[in-house]
C-alpha positions in Angstrom: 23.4 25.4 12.5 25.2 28.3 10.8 26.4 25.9 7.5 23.1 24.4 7.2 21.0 27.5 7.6 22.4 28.8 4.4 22.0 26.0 1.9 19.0 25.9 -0.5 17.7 23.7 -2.8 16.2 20.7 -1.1 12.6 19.2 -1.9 10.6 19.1 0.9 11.7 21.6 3.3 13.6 25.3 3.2 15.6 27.1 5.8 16.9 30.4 7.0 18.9 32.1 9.6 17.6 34.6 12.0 20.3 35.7 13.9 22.5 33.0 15.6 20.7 31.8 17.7 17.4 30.8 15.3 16.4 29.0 11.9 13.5 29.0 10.6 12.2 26.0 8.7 9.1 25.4 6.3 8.8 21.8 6.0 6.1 20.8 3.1 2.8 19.3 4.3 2.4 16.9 1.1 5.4 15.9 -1.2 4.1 17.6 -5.0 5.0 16.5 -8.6 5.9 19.7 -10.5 3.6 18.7 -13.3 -0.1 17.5 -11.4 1.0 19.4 -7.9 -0.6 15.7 -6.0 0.9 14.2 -3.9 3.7 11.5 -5.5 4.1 8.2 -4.6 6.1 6.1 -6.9 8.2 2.9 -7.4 11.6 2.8 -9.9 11.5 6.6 -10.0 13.6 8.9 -7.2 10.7 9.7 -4.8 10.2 6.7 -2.3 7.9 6.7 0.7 7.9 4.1 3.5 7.2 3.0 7.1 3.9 3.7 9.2 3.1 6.9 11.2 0.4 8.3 13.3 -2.5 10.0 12.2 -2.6 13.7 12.3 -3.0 15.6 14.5 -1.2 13.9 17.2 -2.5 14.2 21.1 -0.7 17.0 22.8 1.0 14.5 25.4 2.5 12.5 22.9 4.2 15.4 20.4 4.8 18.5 23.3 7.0 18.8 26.2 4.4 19.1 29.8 4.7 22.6 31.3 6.3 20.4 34.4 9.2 18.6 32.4 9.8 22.5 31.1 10.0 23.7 34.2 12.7 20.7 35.4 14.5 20.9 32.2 14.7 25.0 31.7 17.0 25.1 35.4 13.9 28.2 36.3 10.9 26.0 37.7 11.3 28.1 40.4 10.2 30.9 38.7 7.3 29.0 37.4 9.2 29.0 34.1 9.1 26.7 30.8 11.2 26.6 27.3 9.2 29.3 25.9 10.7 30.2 22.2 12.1 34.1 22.6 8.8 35.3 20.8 5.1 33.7 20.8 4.6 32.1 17.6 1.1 34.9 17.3 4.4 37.4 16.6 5.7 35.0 13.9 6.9 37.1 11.4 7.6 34.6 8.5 4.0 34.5 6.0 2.3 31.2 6.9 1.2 29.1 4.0 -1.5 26.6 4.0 1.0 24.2 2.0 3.4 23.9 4.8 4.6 24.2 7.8 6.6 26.7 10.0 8.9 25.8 12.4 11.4 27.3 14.5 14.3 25.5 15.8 17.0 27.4 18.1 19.8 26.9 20.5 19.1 29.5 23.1 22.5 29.6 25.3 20.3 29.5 28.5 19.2 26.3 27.5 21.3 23.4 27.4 19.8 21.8 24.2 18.4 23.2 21.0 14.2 22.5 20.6 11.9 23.2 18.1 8.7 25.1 18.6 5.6 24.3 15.5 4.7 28.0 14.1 1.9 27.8 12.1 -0.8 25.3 11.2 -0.9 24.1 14.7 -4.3 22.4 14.4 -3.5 20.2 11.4 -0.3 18.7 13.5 -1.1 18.7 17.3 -4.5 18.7 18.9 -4.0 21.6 21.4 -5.2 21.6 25.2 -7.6 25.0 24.7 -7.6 25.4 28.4 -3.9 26.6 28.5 -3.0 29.0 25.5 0.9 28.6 26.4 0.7 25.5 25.0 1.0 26.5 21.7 4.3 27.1 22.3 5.7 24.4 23.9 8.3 22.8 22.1 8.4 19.5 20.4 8.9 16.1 21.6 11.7 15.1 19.7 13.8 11.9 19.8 17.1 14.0 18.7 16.5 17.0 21.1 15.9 14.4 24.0 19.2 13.0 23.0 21.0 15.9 22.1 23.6 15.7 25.8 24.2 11.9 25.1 24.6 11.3 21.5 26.8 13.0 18.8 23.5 14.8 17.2 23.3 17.2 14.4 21.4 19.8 13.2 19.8 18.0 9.8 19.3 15.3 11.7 16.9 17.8 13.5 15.5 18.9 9.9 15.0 14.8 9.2 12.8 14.4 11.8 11.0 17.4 11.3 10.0 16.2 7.7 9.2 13.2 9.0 6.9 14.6 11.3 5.2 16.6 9.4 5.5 15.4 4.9 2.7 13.2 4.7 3.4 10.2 3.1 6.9 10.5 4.6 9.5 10.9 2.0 12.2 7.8 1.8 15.1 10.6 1.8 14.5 13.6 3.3 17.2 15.7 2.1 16.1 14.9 -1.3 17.5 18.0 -4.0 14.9 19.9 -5.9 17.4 19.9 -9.0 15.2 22.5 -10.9 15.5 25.2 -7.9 19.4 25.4 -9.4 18.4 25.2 -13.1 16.7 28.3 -12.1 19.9 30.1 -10.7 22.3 32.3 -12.7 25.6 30.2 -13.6 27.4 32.1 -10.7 24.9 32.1 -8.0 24.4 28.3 -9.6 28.3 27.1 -8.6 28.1 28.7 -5.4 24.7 26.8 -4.5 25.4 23.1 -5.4 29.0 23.7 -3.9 27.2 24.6 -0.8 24.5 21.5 -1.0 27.5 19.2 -2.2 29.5 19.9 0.9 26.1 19.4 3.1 24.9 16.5 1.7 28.9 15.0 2.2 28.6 15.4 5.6 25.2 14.3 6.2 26.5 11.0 4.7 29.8 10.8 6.2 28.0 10.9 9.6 25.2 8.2 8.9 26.0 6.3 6.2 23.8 3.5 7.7 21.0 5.3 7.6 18.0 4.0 5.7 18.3 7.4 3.5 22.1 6.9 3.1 22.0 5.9 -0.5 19.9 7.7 -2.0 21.7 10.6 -0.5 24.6 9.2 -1.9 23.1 9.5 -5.4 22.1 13.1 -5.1 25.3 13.6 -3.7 26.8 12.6 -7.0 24.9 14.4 -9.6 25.2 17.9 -7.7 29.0 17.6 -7.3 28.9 16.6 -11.3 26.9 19.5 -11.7 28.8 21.9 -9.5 32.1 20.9 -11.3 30.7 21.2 -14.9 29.1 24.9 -14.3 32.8 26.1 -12.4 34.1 24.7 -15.6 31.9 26.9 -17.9 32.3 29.8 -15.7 35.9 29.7 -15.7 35.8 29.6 -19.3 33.6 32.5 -19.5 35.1 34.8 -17.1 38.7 33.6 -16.5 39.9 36.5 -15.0 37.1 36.4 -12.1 38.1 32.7 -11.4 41.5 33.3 -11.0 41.0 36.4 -8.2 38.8 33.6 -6.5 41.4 31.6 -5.8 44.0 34.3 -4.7 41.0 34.8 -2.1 41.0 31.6 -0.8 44.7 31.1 -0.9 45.1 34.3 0.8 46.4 33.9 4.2 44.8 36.6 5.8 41.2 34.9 4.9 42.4 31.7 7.0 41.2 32.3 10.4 38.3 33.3 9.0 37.7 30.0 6.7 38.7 27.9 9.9 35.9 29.5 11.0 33.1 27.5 9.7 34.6 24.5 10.3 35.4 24.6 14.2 33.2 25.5 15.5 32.7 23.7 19.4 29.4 22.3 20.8 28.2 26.3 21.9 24.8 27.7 21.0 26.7 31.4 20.1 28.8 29.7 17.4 25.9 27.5 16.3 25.4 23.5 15.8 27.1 21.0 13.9 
C-alpha cells in the first residue's frame, strides 16, 4: 500500500496516505471529457467502457459485510464487536465532493485482511438499513478482500474494483493516466512523477497481464516511460550538476537498506501491502 499510496496521476481515481495503516481514495462518480465535462463514451479513441453492472444504489445485503459475519470474521464477537474503520466516517476529515466518492481502505494489524469502508455519498451507492446507524460503516463486500488469505492479491487490484464499483459507465482500464495532470508538473517534480506511475503501472501488468485491462495498460505504460525518459533527458541537460549528485545518492551504499526497503516488504499490515 505504501508504493501505490504515493503515485498520482491516474484518471478516475486519486489516493493518499494516512499513516500506515490507511489510504484514502476518491474514485470519480462519472468518467469527464476535459473539454464538455459529460460523461465519455467512445469507440477508436483511449476511453472504452464495457460489461453490465447493477443499478445504483445497491441493497445493503448485497454490497456490506452483516454485523454477524463481522463479528465471526473480527476474532471479537464476543465482545459484540464488528470491523468498524478506526474512526466513523461522520469524523471523515477529507472534504466530500458531490463528483466523487470517498473511500477508505486500510490494513489494521488486528485484522487479518485489509477492507474498505464507503466515506461519503453513501446514499447514491448503497441503500442503507436506517434502523441501525452502524451500518454506515460496515465495510465493503469485496471479491478481492474476501480473497485476500487465498490468493496472491494486491492493493490496485483493490483500487480496480473500487472504480468499478463506483465510475458509472465503468471504465475499460481503470488505471487509465490523466496525461495532462503531468503536463501540469514542473520538469523536476514531472520525472519524479511518471518514474513513479511507470514503475506502478509495470507491476500492475507484470502481475495480470491477462487481464481484460492488460493492454491498454500496456500502452500507457509505454508513453509515460517515453515521457519519463525524455524530461530526465532535458533535465540532465539543464542542470547537469544536480543529476550527477542523484546518482552518487542512489549509488551510495549507505542508502541501500533503505532502497531495499520499498521493495521487501512481507505480507504485514505495519509495512503495508503489495
Amino acid at each position: 500500500m505504501l508504493a501505490v499510496g504515493c503515485v498520482r496521476g491516474f484518471k478516475y481515481f486519486s489516493m493518499y496516505l494516512r499513516g500506515k495503516e490507511e489510504m484514502v481514495c476518491t474514485v470519480l462518480n462519472e468518467p469527464v471529457t476535459p473539454r464538455s465535462s459529460t460523461p465519455v463514451s467512445t469507440e477508436g479513441g483511449q476511453v472504452f467502457f464495457s460489461g453490465s453492472q447493477p443499478e445504483l444504489p445497491v441493497d445493503q445485503k448485497d454490497l456490506m459485510l452483516s454485523q454477524g459475519t463481522q463479528k465471526r470474521l473480527s476474532g471479537y464477537g464476543y465482545m459484540d464487536i464488528g470491523l468498524p474503520p478506526a474512526s466513523p466516517s461522520e469524523r471523515e476529515i477529507t472534504p466530500a465532493r458531490q463528483d466523487s466518492t470517498l473511500f477508505l481502505l486500510a490494513g489494521y494489524g488486528k485484522y487479518s485482511c485489509p477492507y474498505v469502508w464507503v466515506r461519503s455519498n453513501h446514499d447514491r451507492l448503497v441503500k442503507l438499513n436506517e434502523e441501525n446507524k452502524c451500518n454506515k460503516d460496515s465495510p465493503l463486500r469485496l471479491k478481492t478482500t474476501s480473497a485476500w488469505n487465498e490468493k496472491d492479491i494486491r492493493a490496485w487490484e483493490i483500487l480496480a474494483e473500487l472504480v468499478k464499483l463506483n465510475t458509472r459507465p465503468s471504465p475499460s482500464n481503470p488505471f487509465a493516466v490523466d496525461l495532462q495532470y503531468f503536463d501540469s508538473l514542473d520538469i523536476g517534480e514531472r520525472v519524479i512523477a511518471l518514474g513513479a506511475m511507470s514503475h506502478l503501472l509495470q507491476q500492475i501488468f507484470s502481475h495480470g497481464p491477462d487481464k481484460a485491462y492488460a493492454g491498454l495498460v500496456a500502452d500507457d505504460l509505454k508513453e509515460v516511460t517515453r515521457r519519463h525518459f525524455k524530461d530526465l533527458l532535458l533535465l540532465m541537460k539543464q542542470h547537469p550538476q544536480s543529476a550527477v549528485q542523484s546518482s552518487h545518492v542512489r549509488s551510495d551504499p549507505a542508502n541501500k537498506g533503505q532502497l531495499r526497503t520499498h521493495g521487501q516488504g512481507q505480507r504485514s499490515y505495519s509495512q503495508g501491502y503489495k
